[in-house]
C-alpha positions in Angstrom: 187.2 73.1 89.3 186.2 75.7 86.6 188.0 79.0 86.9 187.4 82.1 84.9 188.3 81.8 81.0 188.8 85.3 80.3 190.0 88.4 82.6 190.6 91.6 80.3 191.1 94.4 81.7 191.6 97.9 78.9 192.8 101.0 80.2 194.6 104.1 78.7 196.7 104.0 81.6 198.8 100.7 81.9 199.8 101.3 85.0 195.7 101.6 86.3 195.8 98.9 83.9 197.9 96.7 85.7 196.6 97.2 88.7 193.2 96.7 87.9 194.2 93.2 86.7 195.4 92.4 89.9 192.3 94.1 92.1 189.5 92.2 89.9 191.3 89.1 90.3 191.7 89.1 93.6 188.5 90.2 94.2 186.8 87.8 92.4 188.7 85.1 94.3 188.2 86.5 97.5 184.5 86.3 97.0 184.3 82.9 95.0 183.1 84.0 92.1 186.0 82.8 90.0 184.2 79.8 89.4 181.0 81.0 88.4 182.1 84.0 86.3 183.2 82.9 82.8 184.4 86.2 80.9 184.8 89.5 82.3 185.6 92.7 80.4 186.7 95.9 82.3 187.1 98.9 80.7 188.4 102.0 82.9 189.1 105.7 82.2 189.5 108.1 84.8 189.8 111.3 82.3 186.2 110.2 81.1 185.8 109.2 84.2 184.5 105.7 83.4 184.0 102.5 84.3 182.8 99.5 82.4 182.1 95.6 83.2 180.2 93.4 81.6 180.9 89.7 81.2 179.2 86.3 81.5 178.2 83.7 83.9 178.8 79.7 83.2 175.9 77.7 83.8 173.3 78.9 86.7 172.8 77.0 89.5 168.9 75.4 89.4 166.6 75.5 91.7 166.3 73.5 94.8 163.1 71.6 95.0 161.9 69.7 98.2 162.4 66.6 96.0 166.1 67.2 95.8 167.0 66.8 99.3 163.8 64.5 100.5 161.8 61.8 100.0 158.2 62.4 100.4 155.9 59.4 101.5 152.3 59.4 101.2 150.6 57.0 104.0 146.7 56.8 105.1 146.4 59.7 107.2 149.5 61.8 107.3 152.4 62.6 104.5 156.1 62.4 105.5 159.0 64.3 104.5 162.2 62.7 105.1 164.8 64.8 105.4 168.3 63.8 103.6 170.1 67.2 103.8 169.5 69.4 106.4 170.7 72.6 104.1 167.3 73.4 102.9 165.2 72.8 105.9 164.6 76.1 107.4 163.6 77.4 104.0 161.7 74.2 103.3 160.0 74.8 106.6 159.2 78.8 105.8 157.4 77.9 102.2 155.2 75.2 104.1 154.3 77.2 106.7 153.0 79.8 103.8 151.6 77.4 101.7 149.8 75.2 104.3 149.7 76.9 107.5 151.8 76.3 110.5 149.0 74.1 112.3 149.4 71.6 109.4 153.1 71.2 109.2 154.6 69.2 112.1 158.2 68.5 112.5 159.0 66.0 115.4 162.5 65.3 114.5 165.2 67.4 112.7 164.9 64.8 109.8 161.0 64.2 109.8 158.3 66.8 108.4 154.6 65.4 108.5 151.6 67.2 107.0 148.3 65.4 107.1 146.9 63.7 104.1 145.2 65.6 101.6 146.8 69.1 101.9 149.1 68.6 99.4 150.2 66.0 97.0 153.1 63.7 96.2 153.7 65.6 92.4 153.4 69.1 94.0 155.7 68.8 97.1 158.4 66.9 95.2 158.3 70.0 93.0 157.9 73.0 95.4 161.2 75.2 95.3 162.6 76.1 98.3 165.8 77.8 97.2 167.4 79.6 94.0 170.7 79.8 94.6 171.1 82.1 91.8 169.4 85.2 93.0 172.2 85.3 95.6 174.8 84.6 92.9 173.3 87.9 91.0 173.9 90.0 94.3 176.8 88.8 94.6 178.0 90.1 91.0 176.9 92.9 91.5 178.6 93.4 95.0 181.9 92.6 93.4 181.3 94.8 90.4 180.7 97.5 92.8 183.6 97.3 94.8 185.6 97.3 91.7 184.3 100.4 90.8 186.3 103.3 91.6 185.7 105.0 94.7 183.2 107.9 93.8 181.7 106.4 90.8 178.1 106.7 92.7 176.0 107.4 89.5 175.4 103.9 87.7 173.3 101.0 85.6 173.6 97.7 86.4 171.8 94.2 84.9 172.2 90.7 84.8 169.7 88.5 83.2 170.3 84.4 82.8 174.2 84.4 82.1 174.9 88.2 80.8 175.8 91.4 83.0 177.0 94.7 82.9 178.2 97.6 85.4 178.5 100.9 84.2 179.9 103.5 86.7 180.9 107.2 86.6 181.0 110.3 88.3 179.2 112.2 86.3 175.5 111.6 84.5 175.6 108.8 82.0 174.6 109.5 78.5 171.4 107.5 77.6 172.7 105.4 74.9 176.0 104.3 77.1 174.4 100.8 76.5 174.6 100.7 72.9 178.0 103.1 72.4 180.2 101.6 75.0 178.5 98.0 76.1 177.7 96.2 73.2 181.0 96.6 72.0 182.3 95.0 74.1 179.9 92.2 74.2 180.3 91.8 70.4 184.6 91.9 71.5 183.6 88.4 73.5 181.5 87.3 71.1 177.8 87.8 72.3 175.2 89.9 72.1 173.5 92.0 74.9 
């Protein structure tokens, strides 16, 4: 199981230092993002006041297509879905119901979805996504990031896009250009760019 490369935390207090070491990594754990977070970079200063993360994600999770989890058979009249993993179903069920009305999507059996011939075909079902399993992983960053944060630190920026993220908290107004004095640094210290 993958587990995070790189947990650096700068501070000019050590002892905050310290501690913050500890917090982020139990945090991290505690939510189960050890796994899916690669690098993270933390810089706090409470005379500033200050707080910093940015870091980077390992490979995203793809999509889930219907294809993934069923096979979809195309007879005369009707077209069945059979089900292999119940996971996605309920989702499954919500995009077919948007896609091709309720009164055309039958399910008589928890592993059986019919839809009548003609509504949709073979190609297009296999490929319809029913999940991205990523746009909770982004909350979830974020979540963490924010309890991290000190207590107070209410005025912030925030982004994640593919595998890079920041957090930038204080308790005062950020300066506009935070981004390019005090983030990219520390991307370029992990060797990326923002």
């Amino acid at each position: 199981m993958p587990s995070l490369k790189q947990l650096v935390v700068e501070s000019p207090e050590e002892v905050g230092r310290r501690a913050y070491e500890r917090i982020a990594a139990d945090v991290l754990q505690d939510l189960d993002l050890v796994k899916v977070i690669e690098h993270l970079y933390i810089y706090v200063d409470p005379k500033v006041p200050i707080f910093i993360a940015a870091g980077k994600l390992r490979h995203m999770p793809r999509a889930i297509r219907v294809g993934d989890f069923a096979n979809v058979n195309i007879g005369e009249k009707m077209i069945v879905l059979d089900i292999a993993d119940e996971t996605y179903l309920a989702p499954m069920l919500q995009k077919l119901w948007a896609r091709y009305g309720k009164e055309n999507v039958d399910q008589p059996d928890r592993f059986t979805v019919v839809l009548p011939v003609g509504v949709a075909g073979e190609e297009e079902l296999e490929l319809m996504m029913v999940a991205d399993p990523s746009e909770t992983l982004h909350m979830d960053v974020i979540y963490a990031l924010q309890y991290l944060a000190p207590e107070g630190f209410k005025v912030r920026r925030q982004y994640i896009k593919d595998e890079r993220f920041y957090y930038v908290a204080s308790e005062d107004t950020l300066p506009g250009d935070i981004v390019e004095t005090m983030v990219a640094p520390i991307f370029e210290r992990m060797g990326m760019t923002l």
